[in-house]
C-alpha positions as CSV (number, residue, x, y, z in Angstrom):
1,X,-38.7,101.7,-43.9
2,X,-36.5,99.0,-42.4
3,X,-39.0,97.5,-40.7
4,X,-41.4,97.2,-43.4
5,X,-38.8,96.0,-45.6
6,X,-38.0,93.4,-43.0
7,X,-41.1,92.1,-41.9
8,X,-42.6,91.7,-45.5
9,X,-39.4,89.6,-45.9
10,X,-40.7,87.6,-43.1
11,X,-43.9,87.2,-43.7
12,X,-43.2,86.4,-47.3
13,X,-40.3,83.5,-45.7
14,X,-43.2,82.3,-43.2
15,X,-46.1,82.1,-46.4
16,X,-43.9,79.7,-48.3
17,X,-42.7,77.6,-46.3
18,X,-43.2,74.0,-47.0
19,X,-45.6,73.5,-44.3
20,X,-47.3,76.2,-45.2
21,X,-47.6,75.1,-48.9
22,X,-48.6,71.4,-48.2
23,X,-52.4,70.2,-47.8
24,X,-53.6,69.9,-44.1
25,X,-52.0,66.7,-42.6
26,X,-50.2,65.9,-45.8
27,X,-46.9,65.6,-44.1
28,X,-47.6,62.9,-41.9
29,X,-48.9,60.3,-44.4
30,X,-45.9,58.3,-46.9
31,X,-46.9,58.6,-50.1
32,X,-48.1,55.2,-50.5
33,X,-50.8,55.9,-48.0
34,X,-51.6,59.0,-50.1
35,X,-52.0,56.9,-52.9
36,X,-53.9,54.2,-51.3
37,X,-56.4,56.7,-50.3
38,X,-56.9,58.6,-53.5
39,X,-57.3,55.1,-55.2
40,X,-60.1,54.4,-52.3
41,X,-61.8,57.8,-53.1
42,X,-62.0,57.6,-56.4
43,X,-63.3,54.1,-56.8
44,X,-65.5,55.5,-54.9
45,X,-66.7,58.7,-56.7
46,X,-67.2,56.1,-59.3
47,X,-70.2,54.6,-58.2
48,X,-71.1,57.8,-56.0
49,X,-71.1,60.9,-56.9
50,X,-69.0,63.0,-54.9
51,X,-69.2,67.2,-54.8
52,X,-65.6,68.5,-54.3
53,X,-66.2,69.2,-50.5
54,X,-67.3,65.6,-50.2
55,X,-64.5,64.3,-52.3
56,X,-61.9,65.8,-50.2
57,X,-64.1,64.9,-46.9
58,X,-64.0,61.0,-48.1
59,X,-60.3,61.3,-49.3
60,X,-59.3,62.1,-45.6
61,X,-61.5,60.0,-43.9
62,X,-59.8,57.1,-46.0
63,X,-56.2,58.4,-45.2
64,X,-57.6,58.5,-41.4
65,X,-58.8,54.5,-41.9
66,X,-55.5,53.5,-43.7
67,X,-53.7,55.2,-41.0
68,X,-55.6,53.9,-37.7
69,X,-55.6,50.5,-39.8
70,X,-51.8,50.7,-39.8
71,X,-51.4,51.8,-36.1
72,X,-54.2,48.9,-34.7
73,X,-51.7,46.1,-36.8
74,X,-48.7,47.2,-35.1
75,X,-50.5,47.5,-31.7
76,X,-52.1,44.3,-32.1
77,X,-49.3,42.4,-33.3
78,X,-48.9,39.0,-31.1
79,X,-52.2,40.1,-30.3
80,X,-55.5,37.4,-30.1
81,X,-57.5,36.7,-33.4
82,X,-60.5,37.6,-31.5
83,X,-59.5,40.8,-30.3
84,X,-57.6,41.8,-33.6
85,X,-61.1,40.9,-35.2
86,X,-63.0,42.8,-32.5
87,X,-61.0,46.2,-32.8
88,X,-60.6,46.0,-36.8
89,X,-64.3,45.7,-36.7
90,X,-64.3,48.8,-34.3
91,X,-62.5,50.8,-36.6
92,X,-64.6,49.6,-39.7
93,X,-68.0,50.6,-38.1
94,X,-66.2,54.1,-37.2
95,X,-65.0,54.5,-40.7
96,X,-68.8,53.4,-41.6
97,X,-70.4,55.9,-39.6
98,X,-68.2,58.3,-40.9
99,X,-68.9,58.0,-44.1
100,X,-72.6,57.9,-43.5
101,X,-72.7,61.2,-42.1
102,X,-70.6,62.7,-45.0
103,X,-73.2,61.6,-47.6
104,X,-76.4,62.8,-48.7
105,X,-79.4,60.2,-48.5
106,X,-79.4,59.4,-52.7
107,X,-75.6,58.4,-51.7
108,X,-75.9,56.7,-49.1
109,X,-78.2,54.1,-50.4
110,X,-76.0,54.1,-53.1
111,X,-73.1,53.1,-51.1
112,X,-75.4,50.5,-48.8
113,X,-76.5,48.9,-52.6
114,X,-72.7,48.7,-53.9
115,X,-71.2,47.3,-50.2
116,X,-74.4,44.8,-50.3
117,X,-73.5,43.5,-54.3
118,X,-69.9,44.2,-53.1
119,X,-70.2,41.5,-50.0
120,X,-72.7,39.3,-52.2
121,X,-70.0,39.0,-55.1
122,X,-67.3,38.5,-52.6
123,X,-69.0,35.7,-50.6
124,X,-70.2,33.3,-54.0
């Protein structure tokens, strides 16, 4: 009886942990990252409309960005313009990819049409 006493204490100790109760990879980003991300996601969802799988699926992939973005600055730091420009542009057409293989075909051209008025607006 001991023992059952004891390892349901344990198991109970193990399932509430704080690891345990966080998201996966919540721990590793500040919470200005986290922020940043769900800001990116949902001015996405905006303009595309995300399912819940897809919602969480973009959120990460932005917190991945932000955080690779983050890493390639402090890497590159003292670093070329040309090859700061080459691997930011690396990581952009990953993050691109990405995205494009999370989305269904109606939201993708979605996305392609908002980046397009996007880089049009930006470049007037």
């Amino acid at each position: 009886m001991k023992n059952l006493f004891l390892a349901t204490c344990l198991a109970t100790s193990v399932c509430s942990s704080p690891a345990m109760a966080a998201g996966p990879g919540d721990g590793s980003y500040s919470p200005a990252m986290m922020t940043r991300a769900t800001t990116l996601t949902r001015a996405l969802a905006r303009h595309i409309h995300f399912n819940e799988a897809q919602y969480l699926a973009v959120k990460q992939l932005h917190l991945n960005m932000l955080t690779e973005r983050r890493d390639l600055e402090i890497l590159l730091n003292g670093a070329s313009a040309e090859e700061r420009d080459t691997r930011l542009a690396e990581a952009q057409q990953r993050y691109e990819f990405e995205l494009a293989a999370l989305l269904q075909p109606q939201q993708l051209v979605a996305y392609q049409s908002l980046r397009n008025n996007f880089t049009a607006h930006r470049i007037k």
